[in-house]
N, C-alpha and C positions, 0 to 999 in steps of 0.2 A: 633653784631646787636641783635644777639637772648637775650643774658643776658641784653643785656641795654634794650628792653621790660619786658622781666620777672624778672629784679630788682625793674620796680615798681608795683609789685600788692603789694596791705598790703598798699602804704601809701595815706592815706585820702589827698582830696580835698585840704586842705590848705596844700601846698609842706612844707616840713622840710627839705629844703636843708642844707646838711651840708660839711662846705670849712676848713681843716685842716690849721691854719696858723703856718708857718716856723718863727721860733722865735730865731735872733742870742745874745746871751748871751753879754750883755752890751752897745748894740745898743739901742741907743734913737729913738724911735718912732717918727715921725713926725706928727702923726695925732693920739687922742684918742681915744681908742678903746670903741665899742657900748656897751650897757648896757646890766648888764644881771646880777643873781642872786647872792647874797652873797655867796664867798667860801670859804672852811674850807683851813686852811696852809696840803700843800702837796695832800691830796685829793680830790681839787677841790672841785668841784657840783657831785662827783661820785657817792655821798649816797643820793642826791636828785633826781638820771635819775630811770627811770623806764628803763629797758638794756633789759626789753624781749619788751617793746614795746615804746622805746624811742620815735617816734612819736609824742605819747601823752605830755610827758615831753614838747618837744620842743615848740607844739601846745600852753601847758598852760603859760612856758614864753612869747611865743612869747603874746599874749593878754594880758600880764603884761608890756611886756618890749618893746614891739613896733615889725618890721616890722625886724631889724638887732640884733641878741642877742648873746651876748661874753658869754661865758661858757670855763669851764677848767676840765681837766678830766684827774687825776694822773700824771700830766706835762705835756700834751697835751692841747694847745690854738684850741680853734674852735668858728667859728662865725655861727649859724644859722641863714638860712636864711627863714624867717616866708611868705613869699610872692610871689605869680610865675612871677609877674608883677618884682620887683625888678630881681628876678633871671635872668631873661632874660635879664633886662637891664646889669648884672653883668656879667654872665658868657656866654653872645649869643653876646652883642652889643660893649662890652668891653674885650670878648674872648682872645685878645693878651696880655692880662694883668693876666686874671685868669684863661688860660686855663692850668694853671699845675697838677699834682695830686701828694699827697704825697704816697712814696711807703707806702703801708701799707702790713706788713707781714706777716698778717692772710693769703693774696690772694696769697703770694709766698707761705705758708705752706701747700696751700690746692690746688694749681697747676693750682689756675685761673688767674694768674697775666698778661694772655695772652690777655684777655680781652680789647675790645677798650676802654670802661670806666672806667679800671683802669689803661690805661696805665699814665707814667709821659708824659710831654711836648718832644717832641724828633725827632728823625729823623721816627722809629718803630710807632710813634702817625702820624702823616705826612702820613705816605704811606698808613696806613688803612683809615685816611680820604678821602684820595686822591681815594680808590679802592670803599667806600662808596658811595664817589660822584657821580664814573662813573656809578654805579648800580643804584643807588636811586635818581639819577637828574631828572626833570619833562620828561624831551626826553628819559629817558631810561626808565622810568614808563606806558609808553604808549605800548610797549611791553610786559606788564605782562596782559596787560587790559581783551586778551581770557581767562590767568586761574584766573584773578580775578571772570568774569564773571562767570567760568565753576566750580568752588568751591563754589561761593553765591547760585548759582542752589541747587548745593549740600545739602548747609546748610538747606534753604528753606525746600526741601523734607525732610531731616532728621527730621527738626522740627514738621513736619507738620504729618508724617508715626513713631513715634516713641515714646514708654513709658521712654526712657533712659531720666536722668536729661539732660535739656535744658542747661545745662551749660555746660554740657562734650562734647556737637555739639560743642557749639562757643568755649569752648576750643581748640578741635580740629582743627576748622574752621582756627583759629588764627596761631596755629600752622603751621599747613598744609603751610598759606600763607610765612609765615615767613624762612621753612625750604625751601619749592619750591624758593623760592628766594634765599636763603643764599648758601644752598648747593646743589640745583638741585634735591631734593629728597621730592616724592609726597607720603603724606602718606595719606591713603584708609579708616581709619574707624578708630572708636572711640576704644581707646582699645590699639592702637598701641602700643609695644615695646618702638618703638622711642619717642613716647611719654611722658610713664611712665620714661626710660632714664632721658630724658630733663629733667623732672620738678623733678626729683630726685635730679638732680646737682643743677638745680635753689633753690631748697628747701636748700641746704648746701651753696650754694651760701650766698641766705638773711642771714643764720642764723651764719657763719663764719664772710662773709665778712663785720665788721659794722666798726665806727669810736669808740665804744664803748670796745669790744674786742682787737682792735688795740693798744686803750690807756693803757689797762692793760695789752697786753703781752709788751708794752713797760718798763711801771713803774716795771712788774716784770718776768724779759727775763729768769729766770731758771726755769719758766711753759713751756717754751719751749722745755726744756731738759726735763723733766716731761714729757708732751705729746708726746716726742719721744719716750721714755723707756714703 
């Protein structure tokens, strides 16, 4: 719960979803695939993405190429998805069809593959939906409503008694809710430990786990022994 919040900060207003497609060698497609920029034989659109802030790339196809945009990246097929309106029709209304994920190996090498948002389709996908649900259903929501109440309190006075950036309360603020929920653990002030912890791993998180790194330790898997050594 806590990573699939703080995976998206950084990305702007128009969502850049992006759906890894599984491609079997010799299979005729039944349907063609969406539109998207010219690519070079063997490295794709690789030298067209901006990879510290793909975002942007995707954002300026998508206003070229429409709303669904096919890109290739070092033998890696990917479709962005430029729209939150579509997204939801795709991956929320049509879930049984796209709710897969491809492993990606960055998130086993860096020991988050535990994660509900990356997990694959599975029985492991299932039970944390299933413990999500009991937690976060509207009837199980209404029991958090004293410490939602007794931390906005919080926020308020802080904001109100305090020269610290206005941003490091609602950080806090965010946090606090997210952790008192997830693990029972109420954190007291801006500053915390647990805090600087969290967004340490979230920080390595954004910056490991992308569909962009994924594609190049694939095309070139003895960076992997490299980065062991």
């Amino acid at each position: 719960m806590f990573f699939t919040q703080i995976l998206a900060i950084g990305i702007p207003c128009v969502i850049a979803l992006v759906a890894v497609l599984h491609r079997s060698r010799g299979r005729v497609r039944p349907l063609p695939l969406p539109p998207g920029p010219r690519r070079l034989p063997l490295l794709g659109n690789a030298l067209q993405l901006d990879t510290k802030r793909p975002w942007l790339t995707y954002t300026a196809w998508g206003k070229t190429y429409g709303k669904l945009v096919y890109t290739r990246l070092l033998g890696i097929d990917m479709v962005v998805i430029n729209s939150e309106t579509v997204a939801r029709e795709l991956l929320d209304k049509r879930s049984a069809i796209y709710s897969d994920r491809p492993v990606i190996r960055t998130s086993q090498l860096s020991g988050l593959d535990f994660s509900t948002a990356l997990l694959p389709y599975g029985e492991t996908l299932q039970r944390h939906r299933k413990i999500l649900h009991q937690v976060l259903r509207p009837e199980a929501s209404l029991s958090y409503r004293e410490m939602y109440s007794q931390q906005t309190n919080e926020l308020v006075a802080n904001l109100l008694n305090t020269t610290i950036d206005p941003h490091e309360h609602i950080h806090s603020y965010l946090t606090t809710l997210i952790f008192t929920v997830t693990y029972g653990h109420t954190i007291h002030r801006v500053g915390d430990p647990t805090i600087a912890r969290a967004y340490e791993l979230a920080d390595i998180a954004k910056r490991i786990i992308t569909p962009e790194k994924a594609a190049l330790l694939a095309a070139f898997p003895f960076r992997e022994c490299l980065n062991a050594t």
